[in-house]
PADREN-346452 format. One line per field, with one value per residue (C-alpha): residue number from 0; x, y, z. Coordinates in steps of 0.25 Angstrom, whole numbers, plus 2048, in hexadecimal, padded with zeros to 3 digits. Layout:
n = (NUM:...)
px = (X:...)
py = (Y:...)
pz = (Z:...)
end
This chain:
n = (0:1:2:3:4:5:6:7:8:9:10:11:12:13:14:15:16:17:18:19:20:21:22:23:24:25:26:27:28:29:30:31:32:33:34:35:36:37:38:39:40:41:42:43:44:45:46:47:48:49:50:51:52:53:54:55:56:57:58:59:60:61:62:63:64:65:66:67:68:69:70:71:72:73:74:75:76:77:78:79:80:81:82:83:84:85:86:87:88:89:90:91:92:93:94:95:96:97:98:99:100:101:102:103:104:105:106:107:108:109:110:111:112:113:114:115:116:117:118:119:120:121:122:123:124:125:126:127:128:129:130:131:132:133:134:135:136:137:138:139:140:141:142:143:144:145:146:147:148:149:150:151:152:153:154:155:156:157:158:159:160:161:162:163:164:165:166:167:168:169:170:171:172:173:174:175:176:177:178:179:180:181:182:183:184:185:186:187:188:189:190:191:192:193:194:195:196:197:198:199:200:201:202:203:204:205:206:207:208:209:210:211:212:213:214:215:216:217:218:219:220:221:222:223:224:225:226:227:228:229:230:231:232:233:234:235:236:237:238:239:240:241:242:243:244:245:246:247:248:249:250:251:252:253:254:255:256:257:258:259:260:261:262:263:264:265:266:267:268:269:270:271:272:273:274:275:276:277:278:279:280:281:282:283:284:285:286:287:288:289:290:291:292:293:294:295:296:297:298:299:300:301:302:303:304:305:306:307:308:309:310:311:312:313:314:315:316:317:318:319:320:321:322:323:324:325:326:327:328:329:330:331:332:333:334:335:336:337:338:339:340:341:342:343:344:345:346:347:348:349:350:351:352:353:354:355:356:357:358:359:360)
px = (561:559:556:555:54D:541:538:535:52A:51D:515:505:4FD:4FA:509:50F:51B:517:521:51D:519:521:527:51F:526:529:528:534:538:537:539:52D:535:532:526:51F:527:51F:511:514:517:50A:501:506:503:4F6:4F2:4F4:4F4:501:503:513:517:512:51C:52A:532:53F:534:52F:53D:541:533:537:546:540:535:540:54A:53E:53E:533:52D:526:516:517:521:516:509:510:515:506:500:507:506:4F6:4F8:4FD:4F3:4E8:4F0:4EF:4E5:4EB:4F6:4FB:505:513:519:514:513:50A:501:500:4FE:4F1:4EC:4EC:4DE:4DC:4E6:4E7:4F1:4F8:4FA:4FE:507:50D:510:516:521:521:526:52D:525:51E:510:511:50C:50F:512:50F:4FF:4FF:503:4FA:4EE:4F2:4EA:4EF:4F3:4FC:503:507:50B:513:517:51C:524:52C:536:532:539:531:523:525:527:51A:511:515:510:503:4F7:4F5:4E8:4F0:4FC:4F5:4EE:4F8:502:4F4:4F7:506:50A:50D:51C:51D:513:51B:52A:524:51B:529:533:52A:532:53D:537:539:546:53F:542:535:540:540:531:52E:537:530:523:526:52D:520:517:521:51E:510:512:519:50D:507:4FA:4EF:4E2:4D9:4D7:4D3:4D8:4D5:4CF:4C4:4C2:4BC:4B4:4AC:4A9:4A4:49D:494:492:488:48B:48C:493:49D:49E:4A1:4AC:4B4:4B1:4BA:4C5:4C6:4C9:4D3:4D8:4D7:4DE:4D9:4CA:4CC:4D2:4C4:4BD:4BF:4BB:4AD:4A2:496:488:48B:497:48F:48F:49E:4A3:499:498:48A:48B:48B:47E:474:47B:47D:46A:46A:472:46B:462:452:44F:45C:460:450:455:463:45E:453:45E:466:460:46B:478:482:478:46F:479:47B:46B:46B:478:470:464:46B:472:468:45C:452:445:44C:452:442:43F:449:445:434:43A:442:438:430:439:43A:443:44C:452:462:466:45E:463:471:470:46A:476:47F:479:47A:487:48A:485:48D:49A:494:495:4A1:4A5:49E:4A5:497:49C:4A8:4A9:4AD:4BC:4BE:4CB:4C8:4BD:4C5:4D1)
py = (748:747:756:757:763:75D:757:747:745:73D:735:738:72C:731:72E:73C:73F:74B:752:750:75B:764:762:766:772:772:77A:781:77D:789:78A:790:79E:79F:798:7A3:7AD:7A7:7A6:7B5:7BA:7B3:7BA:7C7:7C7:7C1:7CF:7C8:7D2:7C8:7CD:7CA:7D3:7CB:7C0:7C1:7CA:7C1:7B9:7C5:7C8:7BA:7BA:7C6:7C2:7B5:7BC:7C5:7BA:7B1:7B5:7AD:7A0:799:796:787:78B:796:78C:783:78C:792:784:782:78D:78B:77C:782:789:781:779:780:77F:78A:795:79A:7A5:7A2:7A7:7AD:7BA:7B6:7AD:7B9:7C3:7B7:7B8:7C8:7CB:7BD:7BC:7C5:7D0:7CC:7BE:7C3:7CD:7C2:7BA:7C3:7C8:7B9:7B6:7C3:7C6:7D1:7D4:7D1:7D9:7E9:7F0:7FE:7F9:7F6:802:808:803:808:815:823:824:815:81B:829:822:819:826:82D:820:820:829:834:82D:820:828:82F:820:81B:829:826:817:81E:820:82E:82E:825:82E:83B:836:831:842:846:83D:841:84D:859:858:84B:84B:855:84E:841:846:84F:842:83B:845:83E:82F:830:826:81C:80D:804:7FA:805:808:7F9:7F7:806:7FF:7F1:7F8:7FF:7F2:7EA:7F8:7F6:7E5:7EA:7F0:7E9:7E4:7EC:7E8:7F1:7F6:804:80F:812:81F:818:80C:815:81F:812:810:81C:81E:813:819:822:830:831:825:82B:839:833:82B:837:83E:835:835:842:841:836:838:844:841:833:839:840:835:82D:83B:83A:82C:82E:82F:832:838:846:845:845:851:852:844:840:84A:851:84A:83A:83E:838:82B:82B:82D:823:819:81C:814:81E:81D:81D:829:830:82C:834:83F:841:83F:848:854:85C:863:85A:84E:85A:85D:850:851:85B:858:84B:851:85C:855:84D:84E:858:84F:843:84F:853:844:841:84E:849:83C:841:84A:83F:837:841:83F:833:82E:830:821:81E:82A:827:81A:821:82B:81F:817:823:823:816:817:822:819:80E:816:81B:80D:80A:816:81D:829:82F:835:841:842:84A:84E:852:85B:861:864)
pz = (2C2:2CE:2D2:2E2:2E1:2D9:2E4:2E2:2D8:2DA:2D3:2D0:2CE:2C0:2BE:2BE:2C5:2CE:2D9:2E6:2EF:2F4:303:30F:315:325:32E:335:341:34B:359:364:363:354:356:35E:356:349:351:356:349:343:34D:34C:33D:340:349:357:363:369:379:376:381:38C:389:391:38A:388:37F:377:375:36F:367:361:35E:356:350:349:346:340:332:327:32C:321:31F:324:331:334:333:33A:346:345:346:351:359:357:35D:369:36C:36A:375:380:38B:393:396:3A0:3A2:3A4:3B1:3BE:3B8:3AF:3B7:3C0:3B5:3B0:3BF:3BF:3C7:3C9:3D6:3E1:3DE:3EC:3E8:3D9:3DE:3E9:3DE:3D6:3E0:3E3:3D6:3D2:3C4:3BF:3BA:3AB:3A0:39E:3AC:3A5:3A3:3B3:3B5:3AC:3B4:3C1:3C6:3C5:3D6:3D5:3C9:3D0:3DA:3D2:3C9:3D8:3DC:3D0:3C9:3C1:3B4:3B8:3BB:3AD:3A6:3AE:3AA:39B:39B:39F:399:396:3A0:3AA:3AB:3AC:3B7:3BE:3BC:3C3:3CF:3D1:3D8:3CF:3CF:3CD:3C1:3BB:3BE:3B7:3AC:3A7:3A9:39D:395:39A:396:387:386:390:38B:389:392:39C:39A:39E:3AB:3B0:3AD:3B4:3C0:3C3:3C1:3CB:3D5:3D3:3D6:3E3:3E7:3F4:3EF:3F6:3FB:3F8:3E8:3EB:3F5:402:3FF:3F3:3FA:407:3FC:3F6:405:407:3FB:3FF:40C:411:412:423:424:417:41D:42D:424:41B:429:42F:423:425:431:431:424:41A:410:40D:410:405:3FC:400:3FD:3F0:3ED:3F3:3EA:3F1:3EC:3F0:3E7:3DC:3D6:3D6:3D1:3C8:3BA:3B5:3AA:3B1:3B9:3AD:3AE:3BD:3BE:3B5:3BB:3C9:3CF:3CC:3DB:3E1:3DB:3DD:3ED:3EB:3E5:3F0:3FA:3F7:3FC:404:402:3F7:3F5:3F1:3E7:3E2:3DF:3D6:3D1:3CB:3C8:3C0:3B6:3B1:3A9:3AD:3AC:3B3:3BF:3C0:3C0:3CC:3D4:3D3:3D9:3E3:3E7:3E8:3F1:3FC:408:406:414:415:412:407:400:403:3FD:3F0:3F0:3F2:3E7:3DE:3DF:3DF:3CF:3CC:3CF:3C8:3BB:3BD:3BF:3B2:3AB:3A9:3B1:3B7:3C5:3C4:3CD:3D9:3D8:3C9:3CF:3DA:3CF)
end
């Protein structure tokens, strides 16, 4: 009796009956849903850092969904889906991201903000990615601000998405009451949702979107403290003269930014003063220090010269003494110079000035 099961035999050219080979097995077929649920899966056992969340989240629930509904797929389904997905991407030449929002997200710094921020309220999208890490880059005064502005239930959500520097810093910008009310309603914050979490977090990003773009980076009161900085001192002192005058309060603001020679002592700590002679130009600084020979430049002087080695503080005095009278503007330039190299290590991070309001506290 013939026996379906057996497979057909074959014959060797020795003669002997042999069974052929057995059937080549085929791949399943499977749809581009379960494909990328198989190339996901794959990676992820392969140690791949996959950036899942910045797909649409209706498509990272319905990858999830066939991913749990999968089940086993065999050797020759997963070469096959594997071979294919390689294919694709040898094939492509270039990607771009899909929708405005993305585009705009891919142009980030590459645009103007006005004409990104036009097209955004064009369009009606939002800035992709995590609101929370936008708002985590903001400084301390835009997020008391913000902190203010909203409720005390909102602030508290906000300060706990912080940083623990970040959110101290922003309590010391808040009125006292107000830190107080916000820093006890975290208490309150415990049985929050993540869902909830999130809407808190876009609704402040969109706040931020709605912001009219400004012109100018940096604040009034800084932008008139480098200016001065760079002055000479009579023109600097005719100028705060004039604040005074006009404005108090935002004289004071610019007070604080300006960083001039005779602020030396105060802002720049005892232990910074090596590195700030040697970053200094020899002569320039011999030409500062001879200088300064009246009231708080004096003081700057031996501020200096006092904490720094002995031999290279006898040094700098035989060479000042040397020197003798230097005229007005040449020893300006000197002090301005000084401190110009002072600000480039603190830009540099080889020195931080100390803080006036710190100090005065």
């Amino acid at each position: 009796m013939f026996d379906i099961d057996t497979p057909p035999a074959r014959v060797s050219s020795g003669g002997v009956a042999q069974p052929d080979d057995p059937p080549r097995r085929v791949p399943r077929a499977l749809s581009n849903l379960e494909k990328a649920a198989v190339v996901v899966r794959l990676l992820l056992n392969e140690g791949a850092d996959l950036p899942l969340e910045a797909l649409p989240e209706d498509l990272q629930a319905r990858l999830i969904k066939q991913m749990g509904s999968m089940g086993l797929v065999d050797r020759v389904t997963l070469d096959a889906v594997a071979e294919e997905f390689a294919e694709a991407l040898e094939g492509i030449g270039l990607s771009f991201p899909h929708g405005l929002a993305g585009a705009l997200s891919a142009m980030d710094g590459k645009i103007t903000p006005t004409t990104a921020a036009r097209l955004r309220r064009e369009a009606g999208v939002r800035q992709m990615g995590d609101p929370w890490q936008r708002l985590r880059a903001l400084p301390p005064e835009e997020l008391a601000e913000i902190a203010e502005a909203e409720s005390t239930e909102v602030a508290a959500v906000m300060l706990s998405k912080l940083d623990t520097a970040k959110a101290a810093a922003l309590l010391g910008k808040l009125p006292g009451p107000v830190a107080r009310r916000i820093t006890y309603a975290i208490s309150q914050t415990g049985k929050v949702t993540p869902e909830a979490v999130d809407r808190i977090g876009w609704s402040l990003a969109t706040q931020i979107d709605a912001r009219p773009i400004l012109a100018f980076a940096d604040r009034p009161e800084k932008r008139v403290g480098n200016i001065l900085n760079q002055s000479a001192q009579t023109t600097r002192e005719q100028v705060m003269s004039a604040l005074d005058e006009e404005d108090a309060a935002f004289a004071t603001s610019v007070r604080k930014v300006l960083f001039t020679f005779a602020d030396i002592p105060r802002r720049v700590a005892t232990r910074d003063v090596p590195s700030v002679v040697r970053g200094a130009d020899p002569d320039q600084l011999v030409v500062a220090l001879a200088a300064a020979t009246e009231g708080d430049e004096a003081a700057v002087a031996e501020f200096l010269l006092g904490n720094m080695s002995a031999r290279m503080a006898d040094n700098l005095r035989d060479e000042v003494r040397e020197r003798g009278k230097i005229k007005r503007a040449e020893g300006e330039a000197a002090m301005t110079a000084l401190v110009a190299i002072i600000r480039a290590l603190e830009e540099e991070g080889a020195l931080t000035l100390i803080d006036p309001d710190e100090e005065e506290s």
